[in-house]
N, C-alpha and C positions, 0 to 999 in steps of 0.2 A: 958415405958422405959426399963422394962426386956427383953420384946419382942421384942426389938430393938436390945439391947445386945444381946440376944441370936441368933437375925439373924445374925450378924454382925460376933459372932463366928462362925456361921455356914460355913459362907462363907469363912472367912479367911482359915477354916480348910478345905474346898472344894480346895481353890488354892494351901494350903500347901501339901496337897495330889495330886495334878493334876500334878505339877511341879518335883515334890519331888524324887528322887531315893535314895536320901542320903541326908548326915545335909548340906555335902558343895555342894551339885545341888540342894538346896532346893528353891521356888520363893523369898521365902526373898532373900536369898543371890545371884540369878541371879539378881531380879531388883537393890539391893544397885550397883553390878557389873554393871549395866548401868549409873545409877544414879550417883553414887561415892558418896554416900553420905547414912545413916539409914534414911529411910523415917519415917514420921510421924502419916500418917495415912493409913494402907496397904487397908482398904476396896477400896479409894478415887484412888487408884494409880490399883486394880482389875478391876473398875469399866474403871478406861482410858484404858487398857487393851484389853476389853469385846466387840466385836463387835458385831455391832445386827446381825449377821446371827448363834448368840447361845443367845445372850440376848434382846427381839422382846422392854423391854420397855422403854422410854426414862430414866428414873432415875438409869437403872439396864444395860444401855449399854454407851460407850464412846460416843454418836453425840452431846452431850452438853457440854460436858470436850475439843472434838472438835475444838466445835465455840469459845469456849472463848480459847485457845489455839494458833490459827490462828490470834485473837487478838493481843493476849499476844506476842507473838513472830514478828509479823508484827511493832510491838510497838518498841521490844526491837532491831531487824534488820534496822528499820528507825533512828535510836537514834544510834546506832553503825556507820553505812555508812554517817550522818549525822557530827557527831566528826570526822571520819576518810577522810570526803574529805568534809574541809570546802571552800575551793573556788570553789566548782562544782554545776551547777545548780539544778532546782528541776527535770528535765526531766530524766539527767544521774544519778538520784541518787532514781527515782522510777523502772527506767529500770532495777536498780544493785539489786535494791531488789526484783524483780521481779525475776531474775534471780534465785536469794539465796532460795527464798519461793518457788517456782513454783513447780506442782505436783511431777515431775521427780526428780527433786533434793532433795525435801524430804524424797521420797520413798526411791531413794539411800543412804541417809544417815539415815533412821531408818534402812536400810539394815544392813551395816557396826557397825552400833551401838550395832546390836543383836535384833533388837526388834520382826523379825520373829519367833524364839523363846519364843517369852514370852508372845504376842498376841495371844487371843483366839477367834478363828474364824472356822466355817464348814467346816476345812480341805478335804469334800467329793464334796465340788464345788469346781470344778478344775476353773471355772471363775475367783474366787480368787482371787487362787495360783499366778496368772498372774498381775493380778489388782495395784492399789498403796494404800490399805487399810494399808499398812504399814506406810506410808508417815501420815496418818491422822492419824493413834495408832502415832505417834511422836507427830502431833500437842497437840492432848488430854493429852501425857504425861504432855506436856508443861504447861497444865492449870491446871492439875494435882499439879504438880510442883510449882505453881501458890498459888493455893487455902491452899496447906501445908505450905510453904516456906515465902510467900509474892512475892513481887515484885522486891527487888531489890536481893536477895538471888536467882532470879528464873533468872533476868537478868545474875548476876553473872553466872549462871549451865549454861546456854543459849549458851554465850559467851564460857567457858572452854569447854563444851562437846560438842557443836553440832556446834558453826561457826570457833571456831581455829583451831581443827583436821579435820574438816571435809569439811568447806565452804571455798575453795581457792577462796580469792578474787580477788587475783593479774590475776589469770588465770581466771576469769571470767570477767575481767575489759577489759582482750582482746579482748573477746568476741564480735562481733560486735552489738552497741545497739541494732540495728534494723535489727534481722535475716531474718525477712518476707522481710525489701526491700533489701534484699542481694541475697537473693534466688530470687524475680522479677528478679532483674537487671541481676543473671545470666541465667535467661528462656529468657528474652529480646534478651538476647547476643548470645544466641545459638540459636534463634529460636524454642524453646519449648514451645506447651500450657502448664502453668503451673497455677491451681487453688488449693484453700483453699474449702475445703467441711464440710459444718456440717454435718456430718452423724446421731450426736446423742446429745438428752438433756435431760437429767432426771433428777429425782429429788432424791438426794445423800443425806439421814436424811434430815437437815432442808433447806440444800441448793443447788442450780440448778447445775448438773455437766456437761459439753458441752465436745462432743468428733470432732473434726478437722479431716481430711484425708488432706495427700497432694498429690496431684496427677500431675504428668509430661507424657501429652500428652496421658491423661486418665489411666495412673497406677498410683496405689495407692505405693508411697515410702515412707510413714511416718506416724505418729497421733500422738497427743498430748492429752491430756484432762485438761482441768483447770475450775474455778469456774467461770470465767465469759470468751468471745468466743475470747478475748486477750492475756489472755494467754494461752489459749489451740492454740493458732495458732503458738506463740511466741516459744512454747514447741514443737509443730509439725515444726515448720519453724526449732530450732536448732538441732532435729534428722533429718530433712533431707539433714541439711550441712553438719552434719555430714558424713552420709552417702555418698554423694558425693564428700568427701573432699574437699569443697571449702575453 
């Protein structure tokens, strides 16, 4: 039990130090400033943090704060879109979540949240830098948040921090459900080969990460990546309407 305590100090004072220039840039006070709230266990909320390319083990890095994370917030976005459009079927209301969760949109919004800063990751792979490991330091907070808090305290922070500021739904309800058959139907209309490519599937901590290309008449205009090859296409199909202002 000592030797537990004193790791436990070790570490806290490893992040208080790593973060720290002063009392008010210190990581307590960045994470509350994300959180909005005194956390209650700082090791629980270093470990969501800690990505394995500086912490190689599973108890000492975020990929299990992760999975339950992705859970947890899939739960509480089903349950939100659920109250908020009770006459709408189960199809536009897996699409809408779909939407809200999907790798790019969480990235963007641990973006804006700040979480770049406060995630510890091998800053010397420029891989990275580029990557959506930001997006999953969100989910993991989430379980984080989870495992402190409980469940309906973590619904509550869910809700105020990450889908009212951040998750427009109104502008994502425009969105058309089905970007893959939007972009067909305008390859159809124009005459463009236009295919969906797996280029890549690995294996992302515990779970398989699939990478999409979209290609228009064998160029590559787009990629997506998601957890199963649905919504990495669905991700790749709404940057390349992007792109093309449809």
């Amino acid at each position: 039990m000592r030797d537990c305590q004193k790791i436990y100090s070790l570490v806290v004072q490893f992040f208080k130090q790593l973060f720290s220039t002063s009392s008010s840039n210190s990581f307590d006070q960045q994470l509350r400033n994300v959180l909005g709230f005194k956390p209650g266990k700082l090791l629980l909320y270093s470990t969501a943090l800690s990505h394995r390319s500086v912490k190689e083990t599973a108890e000492a890095n975020n990929e299990r704060l992760e999975y339950l994370g992705d859970a947890v917030l899939s739960a509480i976005v089903a349950d939100y879109l659920f109250k908020r459009y009770p006459y709408k079927g189960e199809g536009f209301l897996t699409e809408m979540r779909s939407k809200m969760v999907n790798r790019q949109q969480l990235n963007d919004v641990a973006l804006k949240m700040g979480l770049r800063k406060l995630t510890m990751y091998n800053k010397f792979d420029n891989a990275l830098k580029g990557s959506q490991i930001f997006g999953n330091t969100l989910e993991a907070l989430v379980g984080a948040v989870y495992l402190d808090q409980g469940y309906i305290k973590t619904q509550a922070w869910v809700l105020k921090q990450i889908v009212i500021p951040h998750m427009f739904v109104d502008d994502l309800e425009q969105i058309d459900i089905n970007l893959k058959n939007k972009l067909i139907g305008w390859a159809s209309k124009n005459g463009k080969l236009l295919d969906f490519e797996l280029v890549e599937e690995k294996m992302e901590g515990t779970r398989r990460l699939f990478t999409i290309h979209v290609t228009i008449d064998g160029e590559v205009i787009a990629l997506g990546k998601g957890y199963n090859k649905k919504d990495a296409s669905q991700v790749a199909a709404q940057v390349a309407v992007e792109k093309l202002a449809l």
